[in-house]
C-alpha positions as CSV (number, residue, x, y, z in Angstrom):
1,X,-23.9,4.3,23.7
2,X,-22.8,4.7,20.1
3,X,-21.1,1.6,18.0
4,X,-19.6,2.4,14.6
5,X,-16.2,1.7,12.7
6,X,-13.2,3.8,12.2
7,X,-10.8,3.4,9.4
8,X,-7.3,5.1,8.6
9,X,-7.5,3.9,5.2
10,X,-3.9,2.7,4.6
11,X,-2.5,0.7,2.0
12,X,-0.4,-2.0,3.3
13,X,0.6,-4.7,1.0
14,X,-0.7,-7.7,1.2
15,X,0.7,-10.4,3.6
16,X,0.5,-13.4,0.5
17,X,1.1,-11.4,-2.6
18,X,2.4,-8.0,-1.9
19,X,1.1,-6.1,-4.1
20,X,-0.5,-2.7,-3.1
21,X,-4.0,-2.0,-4.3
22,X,-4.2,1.8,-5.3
23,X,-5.6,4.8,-2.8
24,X,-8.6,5.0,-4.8
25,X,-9.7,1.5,-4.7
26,X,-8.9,1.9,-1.0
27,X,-11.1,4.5,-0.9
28,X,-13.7,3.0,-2.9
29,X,-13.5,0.2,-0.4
30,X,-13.9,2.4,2.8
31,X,-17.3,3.3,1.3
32,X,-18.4,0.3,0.6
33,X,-17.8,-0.4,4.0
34,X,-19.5,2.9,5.3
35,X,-22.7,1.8,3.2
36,X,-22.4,-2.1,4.7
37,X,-22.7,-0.1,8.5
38,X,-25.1,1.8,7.7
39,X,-27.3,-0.9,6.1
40,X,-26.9,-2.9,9.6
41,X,-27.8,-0.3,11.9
42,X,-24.2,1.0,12.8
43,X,-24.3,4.2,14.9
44,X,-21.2,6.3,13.3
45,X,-18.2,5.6,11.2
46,X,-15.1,7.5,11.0
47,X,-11.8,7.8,9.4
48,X,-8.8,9.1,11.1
49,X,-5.4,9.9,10.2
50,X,-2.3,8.6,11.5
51,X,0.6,11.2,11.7
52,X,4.3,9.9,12.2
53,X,7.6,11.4,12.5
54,X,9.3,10.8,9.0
55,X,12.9,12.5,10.0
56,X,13.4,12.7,13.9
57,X,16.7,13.7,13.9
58,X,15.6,16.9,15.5
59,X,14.2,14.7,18.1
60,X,17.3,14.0,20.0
């Protein structure tokens, strides 16, 4: 068995403020966080993408 962490890397505002921190502090972020599981033993970390539909009117 394998434990790690997976990220999508979004930028959501934030729930108090609002404001939106940029995409690359984000990413800087996400590798801090690879580094942090690594240091502690973590087996794998990932980051995935999250596709939506932006127009589904053709989905009728």
């Amino acid at each position: 068995m394998e434990i790690g962490i997976t990220s999508f890397v979004e930028t959501k505002p934030d729930i108090q403020t609002g404001a939106v921190i940029s995409h690359a502090q984000r990413l800087r972020e996400v590798v801090e966080e690879i580094v942090l599981a690594d240091q502690v033993g973590l087996d794998a970390e990932a980051i995935g993408t999250l596709q939506s539909v932006l127009d589904c009117s053709a989905c009728h």
